[in-house]
Legacy VTK file of the C-alpha trace (Angstrom):
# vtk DataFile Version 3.0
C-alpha trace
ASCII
DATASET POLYDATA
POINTS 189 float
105.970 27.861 59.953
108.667 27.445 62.978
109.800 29.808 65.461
113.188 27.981 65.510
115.627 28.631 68.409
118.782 26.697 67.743
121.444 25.309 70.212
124.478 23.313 70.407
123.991 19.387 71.240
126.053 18.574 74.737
128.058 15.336 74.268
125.285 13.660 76.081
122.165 13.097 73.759
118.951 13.699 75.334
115.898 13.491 73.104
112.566 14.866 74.135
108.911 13.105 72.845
108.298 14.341 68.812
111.505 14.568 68.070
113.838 13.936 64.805
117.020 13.447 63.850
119.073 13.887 60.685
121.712 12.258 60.733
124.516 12.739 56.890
126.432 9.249 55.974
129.359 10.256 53.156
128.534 7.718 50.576
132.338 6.199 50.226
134.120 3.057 51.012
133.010 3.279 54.797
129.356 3.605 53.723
128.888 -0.521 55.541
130.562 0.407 58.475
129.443 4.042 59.225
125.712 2.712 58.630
126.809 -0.057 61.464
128.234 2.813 63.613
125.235 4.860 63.409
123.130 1.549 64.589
125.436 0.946 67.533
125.140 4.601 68.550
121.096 5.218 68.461
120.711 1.255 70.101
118.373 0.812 66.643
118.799 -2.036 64.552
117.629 -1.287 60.650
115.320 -3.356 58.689
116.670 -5.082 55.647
115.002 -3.444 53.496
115.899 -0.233 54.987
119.352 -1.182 54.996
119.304 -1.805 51.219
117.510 1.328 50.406
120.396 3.597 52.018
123.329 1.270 50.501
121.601 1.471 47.186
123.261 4.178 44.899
119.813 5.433 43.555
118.876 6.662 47.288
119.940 9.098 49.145
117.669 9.345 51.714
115.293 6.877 54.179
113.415 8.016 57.239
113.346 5.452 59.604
110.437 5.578 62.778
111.896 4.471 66.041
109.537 1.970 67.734
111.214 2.787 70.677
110.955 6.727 70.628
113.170 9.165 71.945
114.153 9.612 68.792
110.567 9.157 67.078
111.678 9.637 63.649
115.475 9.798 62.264
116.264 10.716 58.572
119.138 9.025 56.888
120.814 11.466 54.406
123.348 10.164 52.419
125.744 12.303 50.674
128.793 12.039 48.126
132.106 14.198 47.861
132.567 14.592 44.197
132.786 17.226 41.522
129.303 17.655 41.959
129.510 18.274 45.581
129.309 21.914 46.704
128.871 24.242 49.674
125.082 24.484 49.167
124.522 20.625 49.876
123.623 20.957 53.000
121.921 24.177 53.101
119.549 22.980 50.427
118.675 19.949 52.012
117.823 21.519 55.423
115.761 24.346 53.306
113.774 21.171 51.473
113.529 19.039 54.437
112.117 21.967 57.045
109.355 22.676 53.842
108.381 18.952 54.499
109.052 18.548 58.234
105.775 21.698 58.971
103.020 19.187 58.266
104.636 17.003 61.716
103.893 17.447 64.876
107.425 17.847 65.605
108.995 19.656 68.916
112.663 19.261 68.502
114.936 18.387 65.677
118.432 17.045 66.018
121.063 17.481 63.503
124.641 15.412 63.327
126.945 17.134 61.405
129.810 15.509 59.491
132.907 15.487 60.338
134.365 19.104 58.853
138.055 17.563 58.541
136.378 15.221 55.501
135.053 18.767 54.078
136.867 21.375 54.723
138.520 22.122 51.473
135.000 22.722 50.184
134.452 25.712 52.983
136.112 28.892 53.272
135.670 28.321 57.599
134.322 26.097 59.915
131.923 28.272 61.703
130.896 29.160 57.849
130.161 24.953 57.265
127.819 25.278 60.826
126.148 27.877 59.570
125.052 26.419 56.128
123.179 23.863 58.449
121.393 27.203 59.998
120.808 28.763 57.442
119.084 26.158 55.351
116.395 25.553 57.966
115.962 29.555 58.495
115.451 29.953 54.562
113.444 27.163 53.807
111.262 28.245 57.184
110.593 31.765 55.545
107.029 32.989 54.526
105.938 36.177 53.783
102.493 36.016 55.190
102.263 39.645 55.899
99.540 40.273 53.800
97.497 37.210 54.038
94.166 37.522 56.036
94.894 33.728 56.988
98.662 33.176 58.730
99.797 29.868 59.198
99.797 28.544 62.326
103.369 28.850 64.178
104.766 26.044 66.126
108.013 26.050 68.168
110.734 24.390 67.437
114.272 23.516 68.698
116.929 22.485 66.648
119.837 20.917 68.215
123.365 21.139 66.423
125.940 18.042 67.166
129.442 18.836 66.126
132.903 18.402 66.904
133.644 21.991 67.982
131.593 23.515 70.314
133.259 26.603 70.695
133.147 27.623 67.061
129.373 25.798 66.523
128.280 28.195 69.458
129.729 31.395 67.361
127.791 30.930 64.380
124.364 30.191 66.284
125.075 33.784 67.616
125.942 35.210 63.919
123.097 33.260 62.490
120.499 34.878 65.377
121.810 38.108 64.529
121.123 37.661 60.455
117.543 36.353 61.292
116.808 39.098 64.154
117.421 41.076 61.138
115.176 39.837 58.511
112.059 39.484 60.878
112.742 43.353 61.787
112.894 43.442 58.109
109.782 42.187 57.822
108.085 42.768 60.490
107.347 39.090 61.985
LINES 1 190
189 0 1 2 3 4 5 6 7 8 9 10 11 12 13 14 15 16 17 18 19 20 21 22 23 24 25 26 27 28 29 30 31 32 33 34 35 36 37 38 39 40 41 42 43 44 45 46 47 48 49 50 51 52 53 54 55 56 57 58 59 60 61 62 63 64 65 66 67 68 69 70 71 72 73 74 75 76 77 78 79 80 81 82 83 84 85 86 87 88 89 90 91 92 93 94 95 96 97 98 99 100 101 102 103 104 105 106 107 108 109 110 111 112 113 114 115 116 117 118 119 120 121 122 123 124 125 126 127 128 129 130 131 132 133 134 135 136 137 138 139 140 141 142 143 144 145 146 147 148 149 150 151 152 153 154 155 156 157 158 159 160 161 162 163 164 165 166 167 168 169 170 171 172 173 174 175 176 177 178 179 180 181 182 183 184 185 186 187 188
C-alpha cells in the first residue's frame, strides 16, 4: 500500500531515482509518429522489438527500463477511441497498474495525460477527465487492513500529473484530496 500525495508536473520534467512513468499513445493513424515523438522527448531510443510490440494491434502495453535512469522504468499504454472506449479507461488502468506497481521499489510515478481536446466528448469536464487519472490510483491503492493482525507495509509515493491545464489539473488534486481525506476518516487509516 501507498500513501500517495499527488501534484501537478511543472513544464520542466525532473525525475528523481525509482521513478516511473506512464505515458497513453491513442492507437490511430499517428500511432508511428507519436511513438517517434515520445522517443525524441525522453532522449530514449526503443528496441525493435519493443517498437513492434507497441505498433502491434494485439498489445497495448510495454514497459520499457531506461538504462540511463531518471526515468528508471516508463510504461507504454496504448489506447483506442472507439465504441468501446469509455470514461473508465483510464481509471481502470491506473487502479490495475498501482495493484502491480506495490511489489517495486518505486518513489515517484509520473503520469502524461492525453491531450483532453482528442477526448473531450467522452467527459462531462475537464477537471472530471484529471480526476479519473486520481482516482484510479486512489481505488486500486485501497485495502481494508483494519482488522488484520499483519498490515502491509506502507511506502510513500508521489505521483506527478502532466497536463495541458494547470489551473484546472490543480482543482481536481484539491477535490480528489478532499474525497480521500474522507474515506480514510471513514475508515480510520
Amino acid at each position: 500500500m501507498f500513501r500517495i500525495s499527488f501534484k501537478s508536473g511543472a513544464e520542466i520534467v525532473s525525475f528523481t531515482s525509482f521513478s516511473c512513468v506512464v505515458y497513453y499513445l491513442a492507437e490511430d493513424k499517428n500511432l508511428k509518429e507519436n511513438l517517434s515523438a515520445f522517443e525524441k522527448k525522453f532522449r530514449i531510443k526503443l528496441s525493435e522489438l519493443n517498437r513492434q510490440n507497441i505498433l502491434n494491434k494485439k498489445n497495448n502495453q510495454i514497459t520499457v527500463t531506461n538504462q540511463k535512469g531518471k526515468p528508471d522504468t516508463i510504461i507504454l499504454h496504448k489506447y483506442k477511441v472507439d465504441d468501446k472506449f469509455s470514461v473508465d479507461h483510464f481509471r481502470n488502468h491506473l487502479a490495475g497498474l498501482i495493484k502491480d506497481l506495490q511489489k517495486d521499489e518505486i518513489k515517484s510515478l509520473h503520469i502524461f495525460t492525453p491531450k483532453f481536446d482528442s477526448l473531450k466528448i467522452y467527459f462531462d469536464d475537464e477537471e472530471y477527465y484529471y480526476r479519473t487519472f486520481m482516482e484510479g490510483i486512489s481505488l486500486g491503492n485501497y485495502r481494508f487492513d483494519k482488522y488484520k493482525k499483519e498490515k502491509e507495509k506502507v511506502q510513500n509515493l508521489s505521483v506527478v500529473i502532466y497536463s495541458e491545464n494547470e489551473r484546472i489539473l490543480k482543482s481536481a488534486i484539491a477535490k480528489n484530496k478532499m474525497v480521500i481525506d474522507g474515506i480514510s476518516f471513514t475508515n480510520g487509516w
